[in-house]
C-alpha positions as a LaTeX table, in Angstrom:
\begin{tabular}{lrrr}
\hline
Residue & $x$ (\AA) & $y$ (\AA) & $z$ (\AA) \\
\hline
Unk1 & $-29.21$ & $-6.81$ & 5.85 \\
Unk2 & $-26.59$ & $-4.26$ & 6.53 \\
Unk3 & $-23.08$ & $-4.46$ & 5.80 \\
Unk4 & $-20.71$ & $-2.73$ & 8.01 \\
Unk5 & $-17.11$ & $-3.34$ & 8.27 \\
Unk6 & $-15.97$ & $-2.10$ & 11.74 \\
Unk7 & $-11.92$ & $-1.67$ & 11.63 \\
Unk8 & $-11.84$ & $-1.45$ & 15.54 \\
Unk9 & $-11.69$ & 1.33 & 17.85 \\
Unk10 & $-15.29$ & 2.89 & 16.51 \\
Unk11 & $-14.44$ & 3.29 & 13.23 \\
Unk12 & $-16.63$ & 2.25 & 9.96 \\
Unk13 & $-15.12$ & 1.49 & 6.63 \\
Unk14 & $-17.55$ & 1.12 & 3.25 \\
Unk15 & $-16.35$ & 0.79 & $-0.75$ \\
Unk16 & $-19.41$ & 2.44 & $-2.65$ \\
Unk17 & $-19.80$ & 2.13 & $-6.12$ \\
Unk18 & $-21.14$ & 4.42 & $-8.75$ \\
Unk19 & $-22.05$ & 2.35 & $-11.96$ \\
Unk20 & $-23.89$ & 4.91 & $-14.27$ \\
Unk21 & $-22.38$ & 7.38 & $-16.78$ \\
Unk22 & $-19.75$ & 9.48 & $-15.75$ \\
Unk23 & $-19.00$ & 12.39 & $-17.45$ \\
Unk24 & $-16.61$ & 14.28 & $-15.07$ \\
Unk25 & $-13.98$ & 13.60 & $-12.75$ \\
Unk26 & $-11.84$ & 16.13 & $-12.60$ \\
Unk27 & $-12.22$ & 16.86 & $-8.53$ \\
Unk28 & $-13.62$ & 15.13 & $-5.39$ \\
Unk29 & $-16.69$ & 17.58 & $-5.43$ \\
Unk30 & $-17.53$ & 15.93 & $-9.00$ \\
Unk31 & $-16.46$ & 12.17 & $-7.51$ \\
Unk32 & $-18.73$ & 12.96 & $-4.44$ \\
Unk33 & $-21.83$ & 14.53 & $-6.67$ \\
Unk34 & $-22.62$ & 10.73 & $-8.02$ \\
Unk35 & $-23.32$ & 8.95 & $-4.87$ \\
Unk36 & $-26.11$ & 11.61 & $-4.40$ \\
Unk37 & $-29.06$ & 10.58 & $-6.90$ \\
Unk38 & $-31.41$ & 7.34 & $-6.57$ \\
Unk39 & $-32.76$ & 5.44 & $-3.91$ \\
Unk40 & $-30.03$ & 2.46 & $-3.59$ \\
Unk41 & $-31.95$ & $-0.94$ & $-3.86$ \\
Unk42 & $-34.74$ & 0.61 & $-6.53$ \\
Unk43 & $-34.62$ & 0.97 & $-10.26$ \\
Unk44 & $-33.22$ & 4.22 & $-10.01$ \\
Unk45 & $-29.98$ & 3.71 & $-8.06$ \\
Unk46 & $-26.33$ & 4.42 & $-9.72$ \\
Unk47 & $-25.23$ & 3.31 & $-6.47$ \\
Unk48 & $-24.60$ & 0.30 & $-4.32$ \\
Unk49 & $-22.08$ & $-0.55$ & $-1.32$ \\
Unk50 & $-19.71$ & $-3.82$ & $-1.49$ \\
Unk51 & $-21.13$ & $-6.22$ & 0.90 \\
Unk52 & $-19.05$ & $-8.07$ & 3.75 \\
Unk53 & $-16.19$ & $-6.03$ & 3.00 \\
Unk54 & $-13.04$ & $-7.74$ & 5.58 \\
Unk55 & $-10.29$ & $-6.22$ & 4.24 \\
Unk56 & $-9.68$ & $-3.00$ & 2.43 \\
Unk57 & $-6.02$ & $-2.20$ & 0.60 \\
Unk58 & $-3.67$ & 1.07 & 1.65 \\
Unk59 & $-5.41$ & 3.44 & $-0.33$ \\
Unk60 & $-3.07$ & 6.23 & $-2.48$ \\
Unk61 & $-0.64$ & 6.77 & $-4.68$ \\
Unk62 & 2.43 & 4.95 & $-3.93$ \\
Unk63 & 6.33 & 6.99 & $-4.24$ \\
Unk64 & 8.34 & 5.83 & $-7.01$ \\
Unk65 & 11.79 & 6.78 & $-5.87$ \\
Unk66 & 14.40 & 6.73 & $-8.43$ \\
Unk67 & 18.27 & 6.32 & $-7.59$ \\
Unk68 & 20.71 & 8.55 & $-9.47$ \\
Unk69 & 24.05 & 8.27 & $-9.90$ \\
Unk70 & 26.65 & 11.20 & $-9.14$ \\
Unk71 & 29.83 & 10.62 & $-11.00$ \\
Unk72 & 32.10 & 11.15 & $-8.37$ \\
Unk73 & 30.10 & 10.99 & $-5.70$ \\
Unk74 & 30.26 & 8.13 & $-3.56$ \\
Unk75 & 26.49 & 7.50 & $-2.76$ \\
Unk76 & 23.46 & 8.53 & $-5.90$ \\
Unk77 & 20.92 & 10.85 & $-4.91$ \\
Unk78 & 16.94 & 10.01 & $-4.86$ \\
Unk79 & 14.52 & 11.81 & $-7.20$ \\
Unk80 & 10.76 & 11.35 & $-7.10$ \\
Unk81 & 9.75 & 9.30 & $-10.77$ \\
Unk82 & 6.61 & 8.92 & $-11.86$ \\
Unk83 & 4.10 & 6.75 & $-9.37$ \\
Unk84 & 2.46 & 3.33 & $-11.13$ \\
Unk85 & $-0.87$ & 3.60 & $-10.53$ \\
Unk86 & $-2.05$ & 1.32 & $-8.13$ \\
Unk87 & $-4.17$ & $-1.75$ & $-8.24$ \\
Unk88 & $-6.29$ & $-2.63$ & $-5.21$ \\
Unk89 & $-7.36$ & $-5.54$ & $-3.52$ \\
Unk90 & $-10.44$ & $-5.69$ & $-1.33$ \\
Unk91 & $-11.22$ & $-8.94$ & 0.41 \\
Unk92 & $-14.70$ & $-9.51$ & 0.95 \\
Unk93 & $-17.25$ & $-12.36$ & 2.42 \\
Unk94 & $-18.16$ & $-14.25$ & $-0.49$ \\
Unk95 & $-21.98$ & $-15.10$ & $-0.95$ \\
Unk96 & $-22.86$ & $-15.53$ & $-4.27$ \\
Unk97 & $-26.38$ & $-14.05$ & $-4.29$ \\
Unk98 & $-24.82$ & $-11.09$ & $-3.23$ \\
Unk99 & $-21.94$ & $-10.58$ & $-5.33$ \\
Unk100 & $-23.97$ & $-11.43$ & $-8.52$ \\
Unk101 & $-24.31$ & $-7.47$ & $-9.42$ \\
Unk102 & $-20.38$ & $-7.06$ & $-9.08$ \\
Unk103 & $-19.39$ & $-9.94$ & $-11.41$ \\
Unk104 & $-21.64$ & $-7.81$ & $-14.09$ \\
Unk105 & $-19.32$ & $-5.05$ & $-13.63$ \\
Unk106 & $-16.08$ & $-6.04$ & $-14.51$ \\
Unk107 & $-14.42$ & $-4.05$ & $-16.98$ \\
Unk108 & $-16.86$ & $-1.82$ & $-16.69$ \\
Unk109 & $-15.46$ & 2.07 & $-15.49$ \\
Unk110 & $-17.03$ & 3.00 & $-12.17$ \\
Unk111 & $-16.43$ & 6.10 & $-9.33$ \\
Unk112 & $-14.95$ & 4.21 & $-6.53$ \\
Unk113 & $-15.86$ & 5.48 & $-3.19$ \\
Unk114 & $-13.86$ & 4.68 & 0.28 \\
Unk115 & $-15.36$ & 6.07 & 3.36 \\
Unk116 & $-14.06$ & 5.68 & 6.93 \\
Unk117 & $-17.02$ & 6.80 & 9.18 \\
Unk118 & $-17.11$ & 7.64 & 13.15 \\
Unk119 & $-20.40$ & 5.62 & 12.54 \\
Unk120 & $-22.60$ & 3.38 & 10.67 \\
Unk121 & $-23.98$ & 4.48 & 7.34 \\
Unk122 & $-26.48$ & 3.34 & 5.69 \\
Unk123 & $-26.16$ & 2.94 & 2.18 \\
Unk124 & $-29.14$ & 5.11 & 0.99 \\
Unk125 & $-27.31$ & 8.09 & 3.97 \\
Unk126 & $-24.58$ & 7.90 & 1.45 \\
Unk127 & $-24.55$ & 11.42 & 0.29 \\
Unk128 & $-25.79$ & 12.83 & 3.64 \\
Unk129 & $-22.49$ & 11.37 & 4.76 \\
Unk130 & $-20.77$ & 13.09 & 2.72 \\
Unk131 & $-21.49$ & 16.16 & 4.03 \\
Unk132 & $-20.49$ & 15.13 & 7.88 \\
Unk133 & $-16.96$ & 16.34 & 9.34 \\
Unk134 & $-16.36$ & 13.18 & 11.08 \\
Unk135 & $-16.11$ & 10.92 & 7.90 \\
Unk136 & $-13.23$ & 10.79 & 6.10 \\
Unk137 & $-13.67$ & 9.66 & 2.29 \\
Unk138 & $-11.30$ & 8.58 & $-0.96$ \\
Unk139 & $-13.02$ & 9.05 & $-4.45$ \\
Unk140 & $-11.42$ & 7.41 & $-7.54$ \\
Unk141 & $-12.40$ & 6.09 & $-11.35$ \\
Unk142 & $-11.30$ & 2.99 & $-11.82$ \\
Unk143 & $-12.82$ & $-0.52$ & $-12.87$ \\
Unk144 & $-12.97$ & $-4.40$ & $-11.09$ \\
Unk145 & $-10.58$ & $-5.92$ & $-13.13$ \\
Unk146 & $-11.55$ & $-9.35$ & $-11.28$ \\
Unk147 & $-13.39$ & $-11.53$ & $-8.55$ \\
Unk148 & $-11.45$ & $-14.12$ & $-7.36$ \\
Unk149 & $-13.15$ & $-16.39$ & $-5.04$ \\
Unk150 & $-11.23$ & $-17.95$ & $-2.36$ \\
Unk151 & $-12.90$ & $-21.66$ & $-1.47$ \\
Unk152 & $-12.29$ & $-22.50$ & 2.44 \\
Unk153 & $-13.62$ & $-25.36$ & 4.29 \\
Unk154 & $-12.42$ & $-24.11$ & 7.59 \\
Unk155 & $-13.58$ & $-20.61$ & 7.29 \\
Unk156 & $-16.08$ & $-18.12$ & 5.72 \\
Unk157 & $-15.98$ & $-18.57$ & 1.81 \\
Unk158 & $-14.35$ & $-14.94$ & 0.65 \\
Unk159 & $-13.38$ & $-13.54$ & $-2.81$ \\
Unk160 & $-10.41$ & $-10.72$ & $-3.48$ \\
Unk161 & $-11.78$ & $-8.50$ & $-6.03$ \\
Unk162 & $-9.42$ & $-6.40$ & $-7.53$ \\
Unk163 & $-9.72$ & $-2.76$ & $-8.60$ \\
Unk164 & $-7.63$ & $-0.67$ & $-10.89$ \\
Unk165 & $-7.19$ & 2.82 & $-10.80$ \\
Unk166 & $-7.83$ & 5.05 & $-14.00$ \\
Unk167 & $-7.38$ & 8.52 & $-12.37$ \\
Unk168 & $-5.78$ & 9.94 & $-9.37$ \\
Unk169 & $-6.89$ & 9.47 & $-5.44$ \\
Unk170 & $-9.16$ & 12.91 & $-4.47$ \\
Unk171 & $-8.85$ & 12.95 & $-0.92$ \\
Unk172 & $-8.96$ & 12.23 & 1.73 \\
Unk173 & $-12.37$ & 14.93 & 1.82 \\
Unk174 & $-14.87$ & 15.91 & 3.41 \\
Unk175 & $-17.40$ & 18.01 & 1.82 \\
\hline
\end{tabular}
């Protein structure tokens, strides 16, 4: 079963996961190189794509914009600070045969992948993809800090799972 988010207007949006070792992470290049091995869905995948993905957070650093005061000035001036790094909150449809994997990763560090794609991508075309101008993608390290599911008796069942960042954005790229 595929899982495609569609944000309108012919656009595609997927959060990929890389769950093996990572020893660099420096660049997007090095981000990008770990969606590349194994056959997602076999023994050999690093890999896999967040299914039934609804809602995906503002991705980037935000501006920390610090006030200063002027003595004698009547207004302060504005400096850039230091940005918090963000945490991130993906809403997804919860099933929980398919979220079983992710609850198994929490804590754990992972490469975080977000692509926006001018079409559907299957998971195992991830790093085809991204090689293809019309994709635009976000690479950062970071962990699931937690799955919160969201019980509904009107509605689809769905979960916020909640990533934090441990490095900086790389991107948006296209390699």
């Amino acid at each position: 079963m595929a899982h495609i988010s569609n944000l309108g207007s012919g656009i595609y949006s997927y959060l990929d996961i890389f769950t093996g070792t990572i020893t660099t992470k420096s660049t997007a290049a090095e981000c990008a190189a770990y969606f590349v091995g194994g056959t997602p869905g076999t023994a050999d995948a690093t890999h896999v794509r967040m299914p039934s993905v609804r809602e995906f957070p503002s991705v980037g650093t935000p501006a920390n914009i610090v006030n200063v005061p002027v003595f004698g000035q009547a207004t302060s001036s504005q400096v850039q600070g230091q940005a918090d790094a963000p945490s991130l909150e993906v809403t997804v449809n919860y099933v929980a045969d398919d979220m079983t994997a992710f609850h198994t990763l929490i804590g754990q560090e992972c490469v975080f992948r977000f692509m926006m794609a001018a079409s559907p991508v299957t998971q195992d075309e991830g790093a085809a993809a991204s090689i293809t101008p019309t994709n635009t993608e976000f690479y950062f390290v970071g962990k699931i800090e937690a799955i919160l599911v969201n019980a509904s008796l009107t509605d689809a069942t769905t979960a916020t799972v909640t990533l934090s960042t441990q490095t900086d954005f790389f991107g948006p790229a296209t390699l």
